[in-house]
Structures are given as C-alpha cells and as structure tokens.
PDB file with one MODEL, atoms N, CA, C and O in Angstrom:
MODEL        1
ATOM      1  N   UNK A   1     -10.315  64.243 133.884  1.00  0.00           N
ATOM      2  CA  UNK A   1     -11.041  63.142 134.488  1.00  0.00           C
ATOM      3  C   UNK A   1     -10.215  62.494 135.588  1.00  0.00           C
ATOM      4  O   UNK A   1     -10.112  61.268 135.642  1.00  0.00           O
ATOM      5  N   UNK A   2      -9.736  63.146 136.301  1.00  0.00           N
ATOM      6  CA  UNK A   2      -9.059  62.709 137.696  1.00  0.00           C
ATOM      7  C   UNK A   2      -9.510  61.917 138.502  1.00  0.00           C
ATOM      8  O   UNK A   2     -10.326  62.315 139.334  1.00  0.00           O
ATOM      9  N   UNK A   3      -9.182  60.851 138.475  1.00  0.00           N
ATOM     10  CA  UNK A   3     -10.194  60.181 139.987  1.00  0.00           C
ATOM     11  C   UNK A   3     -11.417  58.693 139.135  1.00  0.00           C
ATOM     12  O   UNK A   3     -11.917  57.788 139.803  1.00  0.00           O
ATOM     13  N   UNK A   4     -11.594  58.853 137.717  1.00  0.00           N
ATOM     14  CA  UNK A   4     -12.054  57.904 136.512  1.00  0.00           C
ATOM     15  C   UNK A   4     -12.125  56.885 137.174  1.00  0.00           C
ATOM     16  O   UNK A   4     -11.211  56.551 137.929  1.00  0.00           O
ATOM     17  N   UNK A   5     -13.370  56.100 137.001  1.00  0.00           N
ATOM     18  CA  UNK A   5     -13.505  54.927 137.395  1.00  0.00           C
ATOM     19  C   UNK A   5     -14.328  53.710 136.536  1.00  0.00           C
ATOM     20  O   UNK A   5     -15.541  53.568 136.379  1.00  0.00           O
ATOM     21  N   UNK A   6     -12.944  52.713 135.936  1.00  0.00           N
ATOM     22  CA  UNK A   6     -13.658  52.099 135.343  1.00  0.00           C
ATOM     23  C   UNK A   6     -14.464  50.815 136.122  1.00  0.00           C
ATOM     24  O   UNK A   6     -14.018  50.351 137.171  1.00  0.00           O
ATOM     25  N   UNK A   7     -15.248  50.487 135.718  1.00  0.00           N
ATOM     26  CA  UNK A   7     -15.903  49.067 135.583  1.00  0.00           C
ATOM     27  C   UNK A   7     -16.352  47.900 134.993  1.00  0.00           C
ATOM     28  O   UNK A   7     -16.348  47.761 133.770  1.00  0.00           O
ATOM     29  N   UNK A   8     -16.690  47.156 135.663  1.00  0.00           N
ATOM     30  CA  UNK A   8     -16.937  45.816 135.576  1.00  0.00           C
ATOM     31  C   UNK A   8     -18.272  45.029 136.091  1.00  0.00           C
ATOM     32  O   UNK A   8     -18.629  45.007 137.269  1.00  0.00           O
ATOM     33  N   UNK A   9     -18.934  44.402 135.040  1.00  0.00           N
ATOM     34  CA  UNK A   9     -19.975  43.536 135.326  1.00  0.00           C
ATOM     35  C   UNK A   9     -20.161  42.308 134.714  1.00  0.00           C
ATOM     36  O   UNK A   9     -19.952  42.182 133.508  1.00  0.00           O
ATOM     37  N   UNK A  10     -20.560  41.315 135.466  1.00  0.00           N
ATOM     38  CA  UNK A  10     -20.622  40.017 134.718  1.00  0.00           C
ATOM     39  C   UNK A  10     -22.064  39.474 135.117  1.00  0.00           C
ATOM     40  O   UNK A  10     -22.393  39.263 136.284  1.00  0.00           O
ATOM     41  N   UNK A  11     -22.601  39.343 134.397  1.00  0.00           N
ATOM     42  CA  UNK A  11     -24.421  38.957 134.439  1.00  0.00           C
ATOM     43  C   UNK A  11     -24.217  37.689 133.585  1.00  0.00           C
ATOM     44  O   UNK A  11     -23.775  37.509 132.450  1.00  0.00           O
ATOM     45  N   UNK A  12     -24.905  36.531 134.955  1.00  0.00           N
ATOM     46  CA  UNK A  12     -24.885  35.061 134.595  1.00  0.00           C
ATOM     47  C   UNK A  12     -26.261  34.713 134.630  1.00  0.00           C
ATOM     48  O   UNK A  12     -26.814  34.691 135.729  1.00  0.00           O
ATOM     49  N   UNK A  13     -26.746  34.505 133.854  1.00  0.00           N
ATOM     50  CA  UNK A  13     -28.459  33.776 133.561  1.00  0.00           C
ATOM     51  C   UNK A  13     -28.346  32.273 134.155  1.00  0.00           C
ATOM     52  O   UNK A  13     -27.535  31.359 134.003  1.00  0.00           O
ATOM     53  N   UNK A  14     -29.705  32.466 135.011  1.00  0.00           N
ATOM     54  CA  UNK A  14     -29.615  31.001 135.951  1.00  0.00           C
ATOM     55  C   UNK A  14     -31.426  30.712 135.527  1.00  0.00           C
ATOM     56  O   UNK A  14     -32.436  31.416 135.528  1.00  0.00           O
ATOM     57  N   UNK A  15     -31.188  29.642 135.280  1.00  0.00           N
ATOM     58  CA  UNK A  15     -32.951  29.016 135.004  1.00  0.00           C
ATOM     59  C   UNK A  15     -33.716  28.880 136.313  1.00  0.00           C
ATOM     60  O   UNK A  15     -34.928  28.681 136.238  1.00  0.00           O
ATOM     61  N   UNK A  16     -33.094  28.974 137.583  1.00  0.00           N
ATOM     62  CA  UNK A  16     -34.083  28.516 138.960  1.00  0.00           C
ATOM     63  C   UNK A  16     -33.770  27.009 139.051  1.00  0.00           C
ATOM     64  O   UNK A  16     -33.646  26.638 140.218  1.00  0.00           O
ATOM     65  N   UNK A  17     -33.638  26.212 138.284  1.00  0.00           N
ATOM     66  CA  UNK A  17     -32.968  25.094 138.636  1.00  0.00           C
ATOM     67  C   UNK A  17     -31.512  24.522 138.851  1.00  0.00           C
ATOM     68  O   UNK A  17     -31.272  23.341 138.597  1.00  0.00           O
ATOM     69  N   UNK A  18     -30.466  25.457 139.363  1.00  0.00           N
ATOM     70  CA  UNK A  18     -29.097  25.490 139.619  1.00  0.00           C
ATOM     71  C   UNK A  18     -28.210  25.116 138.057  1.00  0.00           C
ATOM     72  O   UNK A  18     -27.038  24.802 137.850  1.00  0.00           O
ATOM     73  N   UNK A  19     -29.102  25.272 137.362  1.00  0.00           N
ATOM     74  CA  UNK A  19     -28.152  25.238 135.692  1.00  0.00           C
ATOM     75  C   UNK A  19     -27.942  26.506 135.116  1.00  0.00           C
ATOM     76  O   UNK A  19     -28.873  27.095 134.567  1.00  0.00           O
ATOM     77  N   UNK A  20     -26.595  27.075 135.203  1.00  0.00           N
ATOM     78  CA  UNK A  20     -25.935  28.530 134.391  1.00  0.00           C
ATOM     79  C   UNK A  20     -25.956  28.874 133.146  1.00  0.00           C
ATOM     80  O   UNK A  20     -25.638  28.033 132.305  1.00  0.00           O
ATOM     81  N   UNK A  21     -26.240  29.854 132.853  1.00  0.00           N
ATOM     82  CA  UNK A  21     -26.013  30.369 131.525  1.00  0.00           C
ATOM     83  C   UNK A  21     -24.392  30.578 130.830  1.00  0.00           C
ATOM     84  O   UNK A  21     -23.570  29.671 130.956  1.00  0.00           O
ATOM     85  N   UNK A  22     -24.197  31.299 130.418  1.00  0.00           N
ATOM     86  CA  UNK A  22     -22.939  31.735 129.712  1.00  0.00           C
ATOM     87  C   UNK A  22     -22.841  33.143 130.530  1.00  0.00           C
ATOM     88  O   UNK A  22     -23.918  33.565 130.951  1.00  0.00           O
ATOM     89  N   UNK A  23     -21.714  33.894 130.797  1.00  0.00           N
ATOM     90  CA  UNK A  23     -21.670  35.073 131.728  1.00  0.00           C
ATOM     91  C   UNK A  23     -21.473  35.845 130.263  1.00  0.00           C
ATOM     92  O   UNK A  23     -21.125  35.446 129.152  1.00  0.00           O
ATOM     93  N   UNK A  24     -21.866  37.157 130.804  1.00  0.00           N
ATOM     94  CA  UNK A  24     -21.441  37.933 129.608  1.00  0.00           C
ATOM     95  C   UNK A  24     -21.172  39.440 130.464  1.00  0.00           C
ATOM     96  O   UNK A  24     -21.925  39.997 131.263  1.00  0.00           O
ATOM     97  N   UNK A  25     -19.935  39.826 130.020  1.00  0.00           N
ATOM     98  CA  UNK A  25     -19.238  40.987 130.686  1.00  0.00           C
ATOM     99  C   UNK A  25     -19.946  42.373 129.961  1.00  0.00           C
ATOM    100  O   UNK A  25     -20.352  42.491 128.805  1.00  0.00           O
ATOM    101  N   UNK A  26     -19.941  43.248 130.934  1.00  0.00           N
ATOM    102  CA  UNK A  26     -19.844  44.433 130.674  1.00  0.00           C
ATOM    103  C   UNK A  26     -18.940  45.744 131.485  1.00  0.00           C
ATOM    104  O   UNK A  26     -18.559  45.676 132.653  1.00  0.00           O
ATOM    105  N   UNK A  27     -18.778  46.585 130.825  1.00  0.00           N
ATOM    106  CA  UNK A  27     -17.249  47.462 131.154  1.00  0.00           C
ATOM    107  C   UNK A  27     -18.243  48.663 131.282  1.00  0.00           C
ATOM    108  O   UNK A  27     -19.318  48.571 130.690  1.00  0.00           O
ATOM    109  N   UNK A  28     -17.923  49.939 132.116  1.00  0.00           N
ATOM    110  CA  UNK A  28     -18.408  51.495 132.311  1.00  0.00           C
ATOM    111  C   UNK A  28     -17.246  51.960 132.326  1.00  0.00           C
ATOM    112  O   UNK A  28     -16.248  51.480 132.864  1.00  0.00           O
ATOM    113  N   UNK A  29     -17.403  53.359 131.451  1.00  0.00           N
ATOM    114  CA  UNK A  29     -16.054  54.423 131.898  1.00  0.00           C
ATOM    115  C   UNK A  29     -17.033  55.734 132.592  1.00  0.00           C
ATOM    116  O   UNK A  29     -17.906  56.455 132.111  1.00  0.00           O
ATOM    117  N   UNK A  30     -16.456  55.638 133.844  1.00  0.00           N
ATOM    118  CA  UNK A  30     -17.259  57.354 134.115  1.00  0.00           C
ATOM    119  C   UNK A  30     -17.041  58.022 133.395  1.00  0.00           C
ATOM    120  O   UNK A  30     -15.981  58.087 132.772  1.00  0.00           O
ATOM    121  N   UNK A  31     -18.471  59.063 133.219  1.00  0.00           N
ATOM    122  CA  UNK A  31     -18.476  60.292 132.481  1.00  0.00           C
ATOM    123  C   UNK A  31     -19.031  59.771 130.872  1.00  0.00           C
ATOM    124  O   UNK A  31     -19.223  60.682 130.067  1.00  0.00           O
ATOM    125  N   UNK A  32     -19.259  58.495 130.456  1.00  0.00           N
ATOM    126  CA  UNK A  32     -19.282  58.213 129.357  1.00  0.00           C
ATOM    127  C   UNK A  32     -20.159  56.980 129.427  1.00  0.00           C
ATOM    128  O   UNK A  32     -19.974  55.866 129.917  1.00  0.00           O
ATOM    129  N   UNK A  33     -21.661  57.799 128.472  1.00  0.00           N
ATOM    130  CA  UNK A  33     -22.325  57.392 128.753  1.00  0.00           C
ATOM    131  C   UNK A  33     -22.428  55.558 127.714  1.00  0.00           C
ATOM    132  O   UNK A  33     -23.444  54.881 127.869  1.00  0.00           O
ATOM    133  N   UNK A  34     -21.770  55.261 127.175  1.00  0.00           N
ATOM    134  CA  UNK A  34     -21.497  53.906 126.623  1.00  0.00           C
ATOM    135  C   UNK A  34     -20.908  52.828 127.362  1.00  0.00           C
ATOM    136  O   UNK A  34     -19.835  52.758 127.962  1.00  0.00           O
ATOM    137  N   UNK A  35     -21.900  51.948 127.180  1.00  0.00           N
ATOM    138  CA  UNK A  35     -21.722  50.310 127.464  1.00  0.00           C
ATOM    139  C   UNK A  35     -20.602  49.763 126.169  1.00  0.00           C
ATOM    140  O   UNK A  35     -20.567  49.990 124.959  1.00  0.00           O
ATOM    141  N   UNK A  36     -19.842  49.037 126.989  1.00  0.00           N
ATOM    142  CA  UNK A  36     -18.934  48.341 126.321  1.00  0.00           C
ATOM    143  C   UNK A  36     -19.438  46.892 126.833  1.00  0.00           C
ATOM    144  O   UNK A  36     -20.006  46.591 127.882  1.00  0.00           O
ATOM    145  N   UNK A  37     -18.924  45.877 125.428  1.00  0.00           N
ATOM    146  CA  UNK A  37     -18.905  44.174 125.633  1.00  0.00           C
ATOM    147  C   UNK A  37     -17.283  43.746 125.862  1.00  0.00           C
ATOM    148  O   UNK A  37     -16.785  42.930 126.638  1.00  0.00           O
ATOM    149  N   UNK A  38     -16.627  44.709 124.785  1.00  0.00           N
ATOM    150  CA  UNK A  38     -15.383  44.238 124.693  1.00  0.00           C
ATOM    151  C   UNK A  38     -14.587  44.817 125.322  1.00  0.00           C
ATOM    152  O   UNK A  38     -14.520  46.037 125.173  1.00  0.00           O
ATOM    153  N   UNK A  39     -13.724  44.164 126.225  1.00  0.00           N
ATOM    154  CA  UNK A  39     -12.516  45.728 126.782  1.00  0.00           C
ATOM    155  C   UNK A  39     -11.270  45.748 126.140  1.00  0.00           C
ATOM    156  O   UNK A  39     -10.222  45.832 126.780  1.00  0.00           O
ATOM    157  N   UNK A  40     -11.335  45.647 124.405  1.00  0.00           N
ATOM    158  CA  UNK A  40     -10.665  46.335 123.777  1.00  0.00           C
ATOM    159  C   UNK A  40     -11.233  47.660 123.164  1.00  0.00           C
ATOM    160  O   UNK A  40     -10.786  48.789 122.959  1.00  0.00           O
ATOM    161  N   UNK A  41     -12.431  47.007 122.965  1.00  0.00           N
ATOM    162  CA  UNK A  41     -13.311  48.934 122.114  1.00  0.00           C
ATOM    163  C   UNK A  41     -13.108  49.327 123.632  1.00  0.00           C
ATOM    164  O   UNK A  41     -12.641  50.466 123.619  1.00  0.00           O
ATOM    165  N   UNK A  42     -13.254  48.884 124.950  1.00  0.00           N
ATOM    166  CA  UNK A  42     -13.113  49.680 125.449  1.00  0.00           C
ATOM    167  C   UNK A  42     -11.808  50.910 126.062  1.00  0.00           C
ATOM    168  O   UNK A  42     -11.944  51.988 126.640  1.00  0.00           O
ATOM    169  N   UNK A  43     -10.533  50.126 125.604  1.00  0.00           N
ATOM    170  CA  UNK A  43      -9.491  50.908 125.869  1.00  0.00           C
ATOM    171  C   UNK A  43      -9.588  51.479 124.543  1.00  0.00           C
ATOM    172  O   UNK A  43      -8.363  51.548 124.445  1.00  0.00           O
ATOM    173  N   UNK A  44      -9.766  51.688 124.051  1.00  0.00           N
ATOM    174  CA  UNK A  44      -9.630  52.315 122.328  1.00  0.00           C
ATOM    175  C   UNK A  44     -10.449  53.295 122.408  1.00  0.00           C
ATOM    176  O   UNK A  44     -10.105  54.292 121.774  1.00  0.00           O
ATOM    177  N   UNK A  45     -11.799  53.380 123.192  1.00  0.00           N
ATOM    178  CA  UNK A  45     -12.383  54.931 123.540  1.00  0.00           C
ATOM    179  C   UNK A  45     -11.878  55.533 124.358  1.00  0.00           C
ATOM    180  O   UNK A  45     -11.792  56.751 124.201  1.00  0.00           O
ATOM    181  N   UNK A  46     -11.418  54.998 125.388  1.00  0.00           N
ATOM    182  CA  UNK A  46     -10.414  55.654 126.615  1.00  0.00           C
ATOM    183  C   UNK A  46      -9.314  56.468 125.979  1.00  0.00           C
ATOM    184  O   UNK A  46      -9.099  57.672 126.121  1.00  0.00           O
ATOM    185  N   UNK A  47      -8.718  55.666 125.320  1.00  0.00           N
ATOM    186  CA  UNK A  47      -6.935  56.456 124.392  1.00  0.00           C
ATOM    187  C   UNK A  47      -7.936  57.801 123.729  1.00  0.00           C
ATOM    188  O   UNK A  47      -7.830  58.986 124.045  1.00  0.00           O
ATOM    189  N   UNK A  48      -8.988  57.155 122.653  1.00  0.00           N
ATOM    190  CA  UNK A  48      -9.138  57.856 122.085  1.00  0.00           C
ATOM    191  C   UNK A  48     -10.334  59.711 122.911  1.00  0.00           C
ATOM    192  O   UNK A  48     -10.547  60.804 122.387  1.00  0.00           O
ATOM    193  N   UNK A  49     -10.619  59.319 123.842  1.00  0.00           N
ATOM    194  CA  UNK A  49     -11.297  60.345 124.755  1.00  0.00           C
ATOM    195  C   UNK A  49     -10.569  60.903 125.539  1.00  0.00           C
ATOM    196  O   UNK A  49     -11.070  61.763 126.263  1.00  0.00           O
ATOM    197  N   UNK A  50      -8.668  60.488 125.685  1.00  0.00           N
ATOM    198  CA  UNK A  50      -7.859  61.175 126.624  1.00  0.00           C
ATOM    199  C   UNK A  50      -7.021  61.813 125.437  1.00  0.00           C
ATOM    200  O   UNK A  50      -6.144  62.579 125.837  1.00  0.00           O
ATOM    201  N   UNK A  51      -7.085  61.696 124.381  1.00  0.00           N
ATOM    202  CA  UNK A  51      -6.840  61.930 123.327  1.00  0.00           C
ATOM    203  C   UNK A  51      -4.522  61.506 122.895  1.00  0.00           C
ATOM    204  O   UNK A  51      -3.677  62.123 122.245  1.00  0.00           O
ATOM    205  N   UNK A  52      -4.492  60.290 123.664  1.00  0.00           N
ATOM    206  CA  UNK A  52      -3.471  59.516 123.792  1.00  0.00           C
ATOM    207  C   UNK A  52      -2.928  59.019 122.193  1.00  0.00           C
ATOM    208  O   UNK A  52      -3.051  58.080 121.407  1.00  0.00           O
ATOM    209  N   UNK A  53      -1.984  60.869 122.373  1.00  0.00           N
ATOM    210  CA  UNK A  53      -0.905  60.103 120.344  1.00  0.00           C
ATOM    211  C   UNK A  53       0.259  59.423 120.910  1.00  0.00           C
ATOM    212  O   UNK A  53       0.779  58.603 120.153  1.00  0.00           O
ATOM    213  N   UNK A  54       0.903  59.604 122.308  1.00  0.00           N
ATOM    214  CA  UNK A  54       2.270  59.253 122.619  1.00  0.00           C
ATOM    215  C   UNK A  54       1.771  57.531 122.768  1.00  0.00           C
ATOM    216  O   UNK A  54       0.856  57.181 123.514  1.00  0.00           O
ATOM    217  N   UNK A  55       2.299  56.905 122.197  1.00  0.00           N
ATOM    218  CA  UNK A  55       1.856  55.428 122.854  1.00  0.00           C
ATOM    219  C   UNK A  55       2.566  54.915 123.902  1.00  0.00           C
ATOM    220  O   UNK A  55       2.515  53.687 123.976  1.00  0.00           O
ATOM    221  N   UNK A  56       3.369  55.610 124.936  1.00  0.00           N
ATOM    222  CA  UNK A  56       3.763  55.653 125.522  1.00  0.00           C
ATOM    223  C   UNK A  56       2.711  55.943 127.120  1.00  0.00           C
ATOM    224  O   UNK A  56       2.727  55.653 128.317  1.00  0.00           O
ATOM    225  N   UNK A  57       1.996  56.592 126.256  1.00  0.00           N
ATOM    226  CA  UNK A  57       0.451  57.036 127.363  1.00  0.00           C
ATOM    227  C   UNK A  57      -0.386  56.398 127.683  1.00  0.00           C
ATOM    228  O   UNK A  57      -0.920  56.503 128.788  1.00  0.00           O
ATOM    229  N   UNK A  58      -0.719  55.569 126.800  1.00  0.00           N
ATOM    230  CA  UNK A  58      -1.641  54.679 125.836  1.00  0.00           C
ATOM    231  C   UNK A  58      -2.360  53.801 126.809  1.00  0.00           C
ATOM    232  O   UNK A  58      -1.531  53.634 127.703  1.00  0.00           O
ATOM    233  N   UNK A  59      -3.408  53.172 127.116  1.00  0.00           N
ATOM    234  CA  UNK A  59      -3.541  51.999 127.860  1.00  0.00           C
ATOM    235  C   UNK A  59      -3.516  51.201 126.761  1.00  0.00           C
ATOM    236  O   UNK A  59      -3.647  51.783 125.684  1.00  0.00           O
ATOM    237  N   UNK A  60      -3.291  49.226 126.741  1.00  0.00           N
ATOM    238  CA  UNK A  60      -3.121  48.575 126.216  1.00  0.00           C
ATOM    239  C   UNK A  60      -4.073  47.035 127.195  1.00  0.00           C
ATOM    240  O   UNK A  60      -4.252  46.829 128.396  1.00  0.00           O
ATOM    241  N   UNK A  61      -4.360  46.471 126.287  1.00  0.00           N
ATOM    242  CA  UNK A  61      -5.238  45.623 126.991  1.00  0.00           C
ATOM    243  C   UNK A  61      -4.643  44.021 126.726  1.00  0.00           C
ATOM    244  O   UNK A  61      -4.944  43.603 125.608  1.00  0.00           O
ATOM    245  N   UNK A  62      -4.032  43.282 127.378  1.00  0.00           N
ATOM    246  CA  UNK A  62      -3.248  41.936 127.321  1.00  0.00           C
ATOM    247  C   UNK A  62      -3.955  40.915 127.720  1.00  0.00           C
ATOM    248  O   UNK A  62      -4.225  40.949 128.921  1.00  0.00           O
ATOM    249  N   UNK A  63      -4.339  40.047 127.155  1.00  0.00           N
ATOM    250  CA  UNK A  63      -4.417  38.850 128.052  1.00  0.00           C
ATOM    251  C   UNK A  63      -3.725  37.617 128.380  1.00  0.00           C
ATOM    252  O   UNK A  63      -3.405  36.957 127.392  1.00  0.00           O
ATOM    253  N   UNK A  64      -3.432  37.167 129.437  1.00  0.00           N
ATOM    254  CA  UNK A  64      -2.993  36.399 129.907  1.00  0.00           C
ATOM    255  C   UNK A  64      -3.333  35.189 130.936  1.00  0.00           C
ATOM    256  O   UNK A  64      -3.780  35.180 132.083  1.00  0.00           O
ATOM    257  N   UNK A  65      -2.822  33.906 129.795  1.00  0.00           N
ATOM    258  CA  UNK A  65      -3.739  32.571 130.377  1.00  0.00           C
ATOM    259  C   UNK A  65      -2.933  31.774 131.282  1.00  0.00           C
ATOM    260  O   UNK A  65      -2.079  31.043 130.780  1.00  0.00           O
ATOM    261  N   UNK A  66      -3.061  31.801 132.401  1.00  0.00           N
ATOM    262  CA  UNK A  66      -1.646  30.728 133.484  1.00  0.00           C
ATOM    263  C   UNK A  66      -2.031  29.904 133.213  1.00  0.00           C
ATOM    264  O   UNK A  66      -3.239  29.997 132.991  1.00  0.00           O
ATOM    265  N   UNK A  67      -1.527  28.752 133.044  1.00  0.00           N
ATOM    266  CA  UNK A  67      -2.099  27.362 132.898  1.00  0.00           C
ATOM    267  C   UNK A  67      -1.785  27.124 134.747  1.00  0.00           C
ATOM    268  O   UNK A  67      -0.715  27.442 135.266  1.00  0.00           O
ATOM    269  N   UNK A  68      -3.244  26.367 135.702  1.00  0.00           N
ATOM    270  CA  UNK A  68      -3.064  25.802 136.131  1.00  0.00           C
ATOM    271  C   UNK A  68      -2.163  24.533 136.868  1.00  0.00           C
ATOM    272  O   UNK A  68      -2.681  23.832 137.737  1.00  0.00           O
TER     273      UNK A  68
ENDMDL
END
C-alpha cells in the first residue's frame, strides 16, 4: 500500500439559524472499505492490516493538549 492515504472528516450540524451542533469526526484508510469514529480503532486496523509485530513499526496515536 505505497502511497496510503489516510483521512479526515469533521461534519458539524447547523440548524439554519447560526447555532452548531457538536462536530463529529470521521477517519478513511485507502483500500479499506471501513469508517472509523475513533482514531485509535483506527491505528489498530492499520498495525493490524500492515500486519505490524515489531512495535517499533507500529503507528501509535498521542494526544496532546497545549494549554493556551
């Protein structure tokens, strides 16, 4: 899978009167036809579809909050 491209979507529900919904993410891996919510299941099908035992290979998913 040379060249793999993941993605990203964020779909925000708007009423028509300038008041937002809650966003809710969604992730694509080319070649694979599953929707992800979380992008931890989603690195966890990735490892597990590149078939990643060295964890050294591994993708890993961090988050990190700067405080302002």
């Amino acid at each position: 899978m040379k060249g793999t491209v993941i993605q990203w979507e964020q779909i925000t529900k708007r009423d028509g009167h300038g008041k937002i919904g809650t966003p809710k993410n969604y992730y694509f891996i080319d070649g694979i036809s599953r929707e992800f919510t979380d992008i931890q299941v989603m690195c966890d099908c990735w490892n597990e579809v590149k078939n990643f035992d060295d964890p050294k290979s591994q993708i890993d998913y961090v988050k990190v909050i700067k405080p302002k």
